[in-house]
C-alpha positions in Angstrom: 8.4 7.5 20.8 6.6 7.3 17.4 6.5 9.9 15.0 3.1 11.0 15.7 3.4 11.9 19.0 6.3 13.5 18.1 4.8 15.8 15.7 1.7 16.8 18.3 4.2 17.9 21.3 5.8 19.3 19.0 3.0 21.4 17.0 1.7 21.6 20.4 4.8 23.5 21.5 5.0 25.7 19.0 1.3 26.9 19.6 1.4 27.8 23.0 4.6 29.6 22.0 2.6 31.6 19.5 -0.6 32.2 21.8 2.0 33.6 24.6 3.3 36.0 22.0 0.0 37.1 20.7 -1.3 37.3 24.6 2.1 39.8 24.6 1.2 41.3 21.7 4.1 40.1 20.0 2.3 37.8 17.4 -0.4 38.3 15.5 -3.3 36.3 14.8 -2.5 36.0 11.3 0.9 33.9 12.4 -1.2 31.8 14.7 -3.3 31.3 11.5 -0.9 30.4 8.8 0.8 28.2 11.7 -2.8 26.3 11.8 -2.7 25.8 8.0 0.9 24.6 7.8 -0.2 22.2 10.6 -3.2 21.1 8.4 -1.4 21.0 5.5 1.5 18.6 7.0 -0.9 16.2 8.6 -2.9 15.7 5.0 0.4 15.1 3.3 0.9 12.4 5.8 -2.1 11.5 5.4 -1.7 10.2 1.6 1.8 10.0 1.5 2.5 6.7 3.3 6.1 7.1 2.8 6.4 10.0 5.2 5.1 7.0 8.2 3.9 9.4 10.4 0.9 7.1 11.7 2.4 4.4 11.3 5.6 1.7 9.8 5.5 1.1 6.3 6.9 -1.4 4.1 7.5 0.9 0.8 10.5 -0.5 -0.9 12.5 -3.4 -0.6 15.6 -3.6 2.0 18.6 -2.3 1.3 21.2 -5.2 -0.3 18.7 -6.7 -3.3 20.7 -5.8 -6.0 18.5 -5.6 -8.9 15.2 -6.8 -7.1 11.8 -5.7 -7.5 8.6 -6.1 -6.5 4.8 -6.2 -8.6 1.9 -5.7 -6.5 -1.4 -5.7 -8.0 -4.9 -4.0 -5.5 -8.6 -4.3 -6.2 -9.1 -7.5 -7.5 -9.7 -10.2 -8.1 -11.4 -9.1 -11.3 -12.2 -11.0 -14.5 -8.9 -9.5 -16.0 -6.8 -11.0 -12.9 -6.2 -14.2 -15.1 -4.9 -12.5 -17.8 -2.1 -11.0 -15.7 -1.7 -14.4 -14.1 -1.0 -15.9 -17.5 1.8 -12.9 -17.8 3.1 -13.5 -15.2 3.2 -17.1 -15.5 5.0 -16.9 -18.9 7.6 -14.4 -17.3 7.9 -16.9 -14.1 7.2 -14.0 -12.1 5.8 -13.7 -8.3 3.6 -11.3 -7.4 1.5 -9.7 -5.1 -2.5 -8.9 -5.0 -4.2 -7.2 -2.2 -7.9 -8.3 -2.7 -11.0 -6.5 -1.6 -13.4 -9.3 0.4 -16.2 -7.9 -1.4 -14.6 -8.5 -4.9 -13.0 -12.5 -3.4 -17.0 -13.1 -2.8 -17.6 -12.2 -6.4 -14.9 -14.1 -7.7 -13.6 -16.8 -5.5 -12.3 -19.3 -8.1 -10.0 -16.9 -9.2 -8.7 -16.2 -5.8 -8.1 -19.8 -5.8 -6.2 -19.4 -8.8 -3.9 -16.7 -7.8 -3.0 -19.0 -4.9 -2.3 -21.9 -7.1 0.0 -19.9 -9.4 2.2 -19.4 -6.5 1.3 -15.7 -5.6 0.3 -13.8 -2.7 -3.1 -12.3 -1.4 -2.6 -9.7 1.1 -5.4 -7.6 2.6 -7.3 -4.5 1.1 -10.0 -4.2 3.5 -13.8 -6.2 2.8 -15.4 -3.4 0.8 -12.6 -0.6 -0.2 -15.0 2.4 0.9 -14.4 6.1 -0.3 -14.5 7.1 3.2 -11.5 5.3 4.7 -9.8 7.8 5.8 -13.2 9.1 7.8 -13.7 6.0 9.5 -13.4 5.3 13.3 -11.1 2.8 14.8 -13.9 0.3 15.3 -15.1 0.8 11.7 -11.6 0.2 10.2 -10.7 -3.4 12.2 -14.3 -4.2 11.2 -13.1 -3.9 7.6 -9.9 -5.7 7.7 -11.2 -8.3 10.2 -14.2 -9.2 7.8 -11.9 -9.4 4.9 -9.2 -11.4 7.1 -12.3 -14.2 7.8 -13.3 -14.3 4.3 -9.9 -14.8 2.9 -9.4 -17.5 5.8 -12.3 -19.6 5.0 -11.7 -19.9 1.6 -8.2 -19.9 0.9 -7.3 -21.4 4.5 -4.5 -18.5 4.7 -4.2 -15.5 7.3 -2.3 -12.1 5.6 0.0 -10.7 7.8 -0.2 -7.2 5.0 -2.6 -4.7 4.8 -2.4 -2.1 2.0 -5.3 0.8 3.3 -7.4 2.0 -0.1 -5.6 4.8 -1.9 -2.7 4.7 0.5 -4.5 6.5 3.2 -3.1 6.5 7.1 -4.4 8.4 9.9 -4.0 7.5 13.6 -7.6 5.5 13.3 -6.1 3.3 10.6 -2.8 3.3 12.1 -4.6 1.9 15.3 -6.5 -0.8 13.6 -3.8 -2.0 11.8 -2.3 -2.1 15.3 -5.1 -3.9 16.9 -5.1 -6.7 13.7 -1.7 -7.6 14.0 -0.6 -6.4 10.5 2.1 -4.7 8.8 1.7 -2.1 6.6 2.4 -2.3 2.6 2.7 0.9 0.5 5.0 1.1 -3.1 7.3 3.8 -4.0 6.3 3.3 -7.8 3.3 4.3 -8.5 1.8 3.6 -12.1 -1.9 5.6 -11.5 -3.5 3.0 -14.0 -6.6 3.6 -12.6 -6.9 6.8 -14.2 -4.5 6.4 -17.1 -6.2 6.8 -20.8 -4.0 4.2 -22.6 -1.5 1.3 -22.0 1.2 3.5 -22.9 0.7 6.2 -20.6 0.7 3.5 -17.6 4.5 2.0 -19.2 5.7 5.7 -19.8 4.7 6.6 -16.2 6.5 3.3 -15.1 9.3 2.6 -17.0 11.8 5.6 -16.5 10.9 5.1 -12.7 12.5 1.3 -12.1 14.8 1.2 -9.4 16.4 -1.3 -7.4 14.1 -2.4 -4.5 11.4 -0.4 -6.4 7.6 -2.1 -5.4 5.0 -1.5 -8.7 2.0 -0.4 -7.8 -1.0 -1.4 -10.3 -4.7 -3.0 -10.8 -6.0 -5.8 -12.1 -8.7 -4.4 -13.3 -8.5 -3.3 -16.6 -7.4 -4.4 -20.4 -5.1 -1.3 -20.6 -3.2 -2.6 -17.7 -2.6 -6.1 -19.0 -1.3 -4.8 -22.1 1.0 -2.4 -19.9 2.1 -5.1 -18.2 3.1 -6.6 -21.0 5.4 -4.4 -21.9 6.7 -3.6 -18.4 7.9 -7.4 -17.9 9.6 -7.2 -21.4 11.4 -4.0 -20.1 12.3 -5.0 -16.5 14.1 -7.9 -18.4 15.2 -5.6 -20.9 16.9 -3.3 -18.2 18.3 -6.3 -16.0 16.2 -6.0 -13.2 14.5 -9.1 -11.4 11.1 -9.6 -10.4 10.9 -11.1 -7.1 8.2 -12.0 -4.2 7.2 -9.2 -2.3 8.2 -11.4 1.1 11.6 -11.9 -0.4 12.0 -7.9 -1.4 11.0 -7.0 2.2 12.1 -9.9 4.2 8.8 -10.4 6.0 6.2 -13.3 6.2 3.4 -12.9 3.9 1.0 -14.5 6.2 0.6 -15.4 9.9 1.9 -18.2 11.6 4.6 -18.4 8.6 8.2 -18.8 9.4 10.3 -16.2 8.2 13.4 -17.2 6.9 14.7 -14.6 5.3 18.2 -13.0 6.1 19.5 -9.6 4.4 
């Protein structure tokens, strides 16, 4: 029984226990309403908190036994600063992870290409990244990872076997689509909010007292004040003895379909 359907027989319980009493005249509306909001207020939390899983599984940090090991994962791209953190990473020899909007592979397929060369991974990020993810229908979501799942197959001749939804939303829609595409579910339990960080420092600050064994970074290639925090991040994971490893590796699952997995923990 997953947790979902859990938490409805369960809320579901409690409100028919509530509407007897107030039928009784032992409850008040007022209980029945702050119940309602409590209900509300648990399924948004799910709703952006992807470690929670609620909706569904997700892969948030590495398994348990990788002493040391991290993971980088990188969303949005690929952008004209993705090389840059390529060349970073190349000079670190570390493996990443970049979850690639379709819209933003058809803008820049060459580097696409590029990430694949350098030994990295593309996972899925749906085709266009759309504000209203977490208002779309089943139908609507499969359309957007199976769009992006084409495009990443024609050109790169790979198939992802991870989805990471845009700004971490899950719902039972999503949940169901992921479902229905045969994917697993990649979230981070570091997260660096470089998007809306005003310098390169802020981004390390946020970061750097937050590495942790099995840790996965969230960040975006797309911006200069992340390559720079980058920068500094790779000299500090060193600095602090951790490792930098490939995603697959951290979470001992096949990056893409059709690939053996031949990892053991």
């Amino acid at each position: 029984m997953n947790k979902y359907l859990v938490f409805k027989l369960l809320w579901a319980l409690i409100f028919v226990f509530l509407i007897v009493g107030y039928l009784f005249d032992k409850i008040s509306l007022f209980v029945i309403f702050w119940a309602l909001l409590v209900c509300l207020g648990l399924l948004s939390w799910a709703s952006f908190d992807m470690r929670l899983q609620l909706f569904t599984p997700v892969f948030f940090k590495g398994k348990q036994g990788n002493i040391n090991n991290l993971a980088l994962t990188f969303d949005d791209g690929p952008t004209l600063f993705t090389p840059k953190i390529l060349d970073l990473l190349e000079k670190s020899n570390c493996k990443a992870t970049f979850f690639c909007i379709g819209q933003q592979i058809e803008k820049y397929p060459e580097i696409a290409k590029q990430i694949i060369a350098s030994g990295h991974i593309i996972a899925n990020h749906t085709y266009t990244h759309t504000t209203k993810m977490g208002f779309l229908s089943v139908e609507e979501v499969v359309q957007e990872i199976d769009k992006n799942q084409k495009l990443i197959k024609n050109l790169l001749n790979i198939s992802p076997q991870w989805f990471r939804p845009p700004f971490g939303v899950t719902n039972p829609a999503i949940a169901k689509a992921i479902t229905q595409n045969k994917m697993l579910c990649i979230g981070w339990n570091i997260r660096s909010l470089d998007t809306i960080s005003k310098s390169a420092a802020e981004i390390f600050n946020r970061i750097q007292p937050k590495l942790k064994t099995n840790g996965i970074i969230l960040l975006h290639d797309t911006s200069e004040k992340t390559v720079q925090a980058l920068e500094q991040l790779l000299v500090e994971i060193k600095k602090q003895q951790f490792t930098v490893v490939p995603l697959d590796e951290l979470i001992a699952e096949k990056a893409y379909k059709n690939e053996k997995n031949n990892f053991t923990i």
